[in-house]
C-alpha positions in Angstrom: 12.5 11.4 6.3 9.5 10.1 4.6 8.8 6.5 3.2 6.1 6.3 0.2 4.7 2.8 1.1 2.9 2.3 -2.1 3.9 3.1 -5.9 3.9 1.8 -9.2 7.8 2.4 -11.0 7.3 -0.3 -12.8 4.3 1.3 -15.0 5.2 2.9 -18.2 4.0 6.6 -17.1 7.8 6.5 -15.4 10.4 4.2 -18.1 11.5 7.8 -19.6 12.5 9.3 -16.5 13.1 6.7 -13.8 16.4 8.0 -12.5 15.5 11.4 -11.9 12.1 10.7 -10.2 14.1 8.7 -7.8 16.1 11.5 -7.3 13.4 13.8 -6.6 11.7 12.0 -4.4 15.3 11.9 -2.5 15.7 15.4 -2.8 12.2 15.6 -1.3 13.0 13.5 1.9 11.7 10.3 1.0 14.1 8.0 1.7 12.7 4.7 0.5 10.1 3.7 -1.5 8.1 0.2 -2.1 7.0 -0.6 -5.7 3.6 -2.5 -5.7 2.7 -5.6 -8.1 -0.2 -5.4 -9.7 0.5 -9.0 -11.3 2.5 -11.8 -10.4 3.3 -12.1 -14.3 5.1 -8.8 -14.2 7.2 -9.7 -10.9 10.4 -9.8 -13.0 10.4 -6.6 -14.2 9.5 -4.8 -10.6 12.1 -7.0 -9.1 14.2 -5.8 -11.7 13.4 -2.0 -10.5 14.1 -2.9 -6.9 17.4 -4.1 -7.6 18.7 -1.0 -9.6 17.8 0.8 -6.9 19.4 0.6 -3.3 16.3 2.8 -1.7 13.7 1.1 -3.7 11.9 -2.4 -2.3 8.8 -3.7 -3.7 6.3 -6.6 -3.4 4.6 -9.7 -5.2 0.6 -10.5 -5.4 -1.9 -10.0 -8.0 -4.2 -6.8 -7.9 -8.2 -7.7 -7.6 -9.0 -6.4 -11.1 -6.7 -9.1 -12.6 -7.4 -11.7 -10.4 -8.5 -14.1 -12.6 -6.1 -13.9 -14.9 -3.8 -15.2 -12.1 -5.7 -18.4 -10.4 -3.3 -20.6 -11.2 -1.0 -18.4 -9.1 -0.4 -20.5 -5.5 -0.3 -19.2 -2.5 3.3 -21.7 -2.6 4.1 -19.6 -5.7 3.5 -15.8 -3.6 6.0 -17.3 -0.9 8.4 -18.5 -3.0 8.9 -15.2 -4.9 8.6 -13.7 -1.6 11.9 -14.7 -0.4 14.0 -12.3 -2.5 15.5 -10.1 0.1 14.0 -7.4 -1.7 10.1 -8.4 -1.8 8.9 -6.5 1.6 5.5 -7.4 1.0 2.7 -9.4 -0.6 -0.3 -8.1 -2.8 -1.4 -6.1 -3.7 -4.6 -7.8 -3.4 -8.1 -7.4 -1.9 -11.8 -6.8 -3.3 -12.8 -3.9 -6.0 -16.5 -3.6 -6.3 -16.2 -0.7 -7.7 -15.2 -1.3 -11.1 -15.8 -5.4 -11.0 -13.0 -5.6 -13.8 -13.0 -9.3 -12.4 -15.5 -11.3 -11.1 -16.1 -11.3 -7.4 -15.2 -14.9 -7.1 -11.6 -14.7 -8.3 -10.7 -11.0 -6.6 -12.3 -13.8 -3.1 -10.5 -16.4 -3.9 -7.0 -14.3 -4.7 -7.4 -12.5 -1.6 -7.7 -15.4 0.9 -4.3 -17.1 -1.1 -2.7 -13.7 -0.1 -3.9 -14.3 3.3 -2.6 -17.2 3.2 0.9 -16.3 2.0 1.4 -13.3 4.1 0.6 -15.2 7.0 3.0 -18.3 6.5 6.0 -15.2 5.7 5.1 -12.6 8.1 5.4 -10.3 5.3 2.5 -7.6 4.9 -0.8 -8.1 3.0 -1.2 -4.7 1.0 -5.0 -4.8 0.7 -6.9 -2.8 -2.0 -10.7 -2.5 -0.7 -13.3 0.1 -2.3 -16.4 -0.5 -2.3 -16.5 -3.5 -0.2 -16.1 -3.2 3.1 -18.4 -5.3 4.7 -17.0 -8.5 2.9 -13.9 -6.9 3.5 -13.9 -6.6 7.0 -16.0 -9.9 7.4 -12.9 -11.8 5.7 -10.5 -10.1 7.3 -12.2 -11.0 10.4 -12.7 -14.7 9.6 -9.1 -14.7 8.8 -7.4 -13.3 11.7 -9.5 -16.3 13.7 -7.3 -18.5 11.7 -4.2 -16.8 13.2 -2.8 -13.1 12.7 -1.3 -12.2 9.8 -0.1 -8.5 9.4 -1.6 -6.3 6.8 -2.5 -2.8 5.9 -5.3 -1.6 4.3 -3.5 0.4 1.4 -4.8 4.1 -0.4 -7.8 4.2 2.4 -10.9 5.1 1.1 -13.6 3.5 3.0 -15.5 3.8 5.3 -14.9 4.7 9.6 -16.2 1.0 10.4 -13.2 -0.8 8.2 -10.9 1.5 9.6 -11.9 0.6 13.0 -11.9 -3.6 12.0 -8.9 -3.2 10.4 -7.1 -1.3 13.6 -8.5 -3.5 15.8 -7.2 -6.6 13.9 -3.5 -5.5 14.3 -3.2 -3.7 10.5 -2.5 0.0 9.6 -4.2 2.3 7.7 -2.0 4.2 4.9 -3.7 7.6 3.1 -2.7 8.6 -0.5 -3.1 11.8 -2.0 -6.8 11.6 -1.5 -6.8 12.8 1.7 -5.7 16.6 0.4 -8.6 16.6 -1.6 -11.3 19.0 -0.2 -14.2 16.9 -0.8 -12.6 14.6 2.0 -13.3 15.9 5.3 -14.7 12.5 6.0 -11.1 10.8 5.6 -9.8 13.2 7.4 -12.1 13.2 9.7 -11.4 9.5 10.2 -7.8 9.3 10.1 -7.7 11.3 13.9 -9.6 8.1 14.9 -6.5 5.9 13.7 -4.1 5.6 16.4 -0.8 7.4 15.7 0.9 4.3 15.4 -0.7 2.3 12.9 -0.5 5.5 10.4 1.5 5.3 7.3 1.6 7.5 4.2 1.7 6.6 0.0 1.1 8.4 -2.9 -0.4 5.3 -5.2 1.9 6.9 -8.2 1.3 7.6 -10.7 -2.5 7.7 -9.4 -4.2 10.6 -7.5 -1.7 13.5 -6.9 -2.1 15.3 -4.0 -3.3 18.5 -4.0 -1.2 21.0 -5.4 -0.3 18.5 -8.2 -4.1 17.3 -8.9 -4.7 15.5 -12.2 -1.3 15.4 -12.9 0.9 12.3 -12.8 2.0 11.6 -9.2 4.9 10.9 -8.2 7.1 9.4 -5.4 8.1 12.9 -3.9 4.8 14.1 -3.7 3.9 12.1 -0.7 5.0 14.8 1.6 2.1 17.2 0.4 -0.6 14.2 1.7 1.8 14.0 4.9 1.6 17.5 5.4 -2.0 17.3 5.2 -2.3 14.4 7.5 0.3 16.2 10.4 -2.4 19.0 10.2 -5.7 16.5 10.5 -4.4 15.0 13.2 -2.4 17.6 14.9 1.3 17.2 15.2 3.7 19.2 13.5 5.1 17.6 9.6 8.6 16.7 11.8 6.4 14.5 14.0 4.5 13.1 11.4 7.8 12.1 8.8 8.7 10.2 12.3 5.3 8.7 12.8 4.7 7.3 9.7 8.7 6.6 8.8 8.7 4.6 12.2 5.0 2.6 11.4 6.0 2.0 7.9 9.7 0.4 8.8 7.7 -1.7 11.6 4.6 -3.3 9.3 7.4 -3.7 6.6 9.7 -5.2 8.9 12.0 -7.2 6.2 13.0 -3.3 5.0 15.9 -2.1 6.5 16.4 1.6 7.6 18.7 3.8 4.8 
């Protein structure tokens, strides 16, 4: 039993086949899946995708590289939209230095309204950070002295400090397919530093199949292959880690219920 904590069905890389990659990731053992917004504009048509599907959950926030497209989304507006029984989550949202596809101000100011939101619901901030993690870890910081809020730090890239910040703050750390790839040691090398209980797996679909399925489109069934890599980085057998991650993903997304 596996849970990808992190995909995109609502992105047209999946409208001609849908049904059947639900079905293979069943087939594969992933039992539930959470379908990310990217933008608060789109939320009908991911909820919409949720509610076709009984094993399928998803969340409302606007991703940093669109965030100011969406400033005159509220934080009122995130809660709201976040009481649909099947919103499990808000964000994704965070900082993205990387590409700067918006300006820093906007992906600032959207983060701290999805601060603000996951904290008044209890739901869970899925943070995008690359390339950012001081400011990341600074606001995070500054923000969890307002009062805790829980989060995860989603498709972890970064760096062993914002791991560390983050776990220390109360959040969890999920790894995508990027952690098969063999130029990541590092990652691996800091996920054994995460405590087994703040671990969860994703797969970031259709982005950055693990290996053996690199640069091709990834799907929800491929995130056994990064959990397989993850059970060996950190030791434990891949029955151990289905459990570890099944049981930290059903506890950060705590609205979800077990299938």
């Amino acid at each position: 039993m596996l849970i990808d904590t992190h995909c995109h069905l609502d992105f047209p890389d999946f409208d001609a086949e849908r049904d059947a990659i639900i079905e293979r990731a069943r087939q594969a053992g992933v039992t539930q899946m959470v379908t990310i917004s990217t933008r608060v504009k789109r939320f009908e048509t991911i909820l919409a995708i949720a509610e076709t599907y009984e094993n399928v959950f998803c969340s409302v926030g606007t991703h940093p590289h669109n965030a100011d497209e969406e400033l005159d989304i509220t934080t009122a507006d995130l809660v709201r939209l976040s009481a649909h029984p099947k919103v499990v989550a808000i964000g994704e949202a965070g900082l993205d230095y990387f590409y700067d596809n918006a300006p820093r101000e906007a992906q600032v100011e959207g983060l701290h309204r999805h601060i603000a939101a996951a904290r008044e619901t209890g739901l869970p901030l899925v943070i995008h950070s690359r390339s950012a993690d001081e400011e990341m870890a600074a606001i995070l910081t500054e923000e969890a002295g307002k009062g805790a809020f829980p989060f995860l730090l989603h498709c972890f890239s970064s760096g062993a400090e914002l791991a560390r910040v983050g776990v220390e703050l109360g959040g969890y750390v999920s790894f995508s397919g990027i952690l098969t790839f063999p130029k990541s040691q590092e990652l691996r090398d800091i996920a054994k530093t995460v405590p087994r209980d703040r671990l969860i797996v994703e797969t970031d679909a259709p982005y950055l199949a693990p290996k053996p399925f690199r640069g091709k489109r990834n799907e929800p069934a491929y995130v056994a292959h990064t959990a397989e890599v993850l059970a060996e980085s950190i030791g434990v057998s891949m029955e151990e880690i289905a459990e570890i991650t099944t049981e930290n993903a059903l506890r950060v997304f705590a609205k979800m219920p077990r299938l």
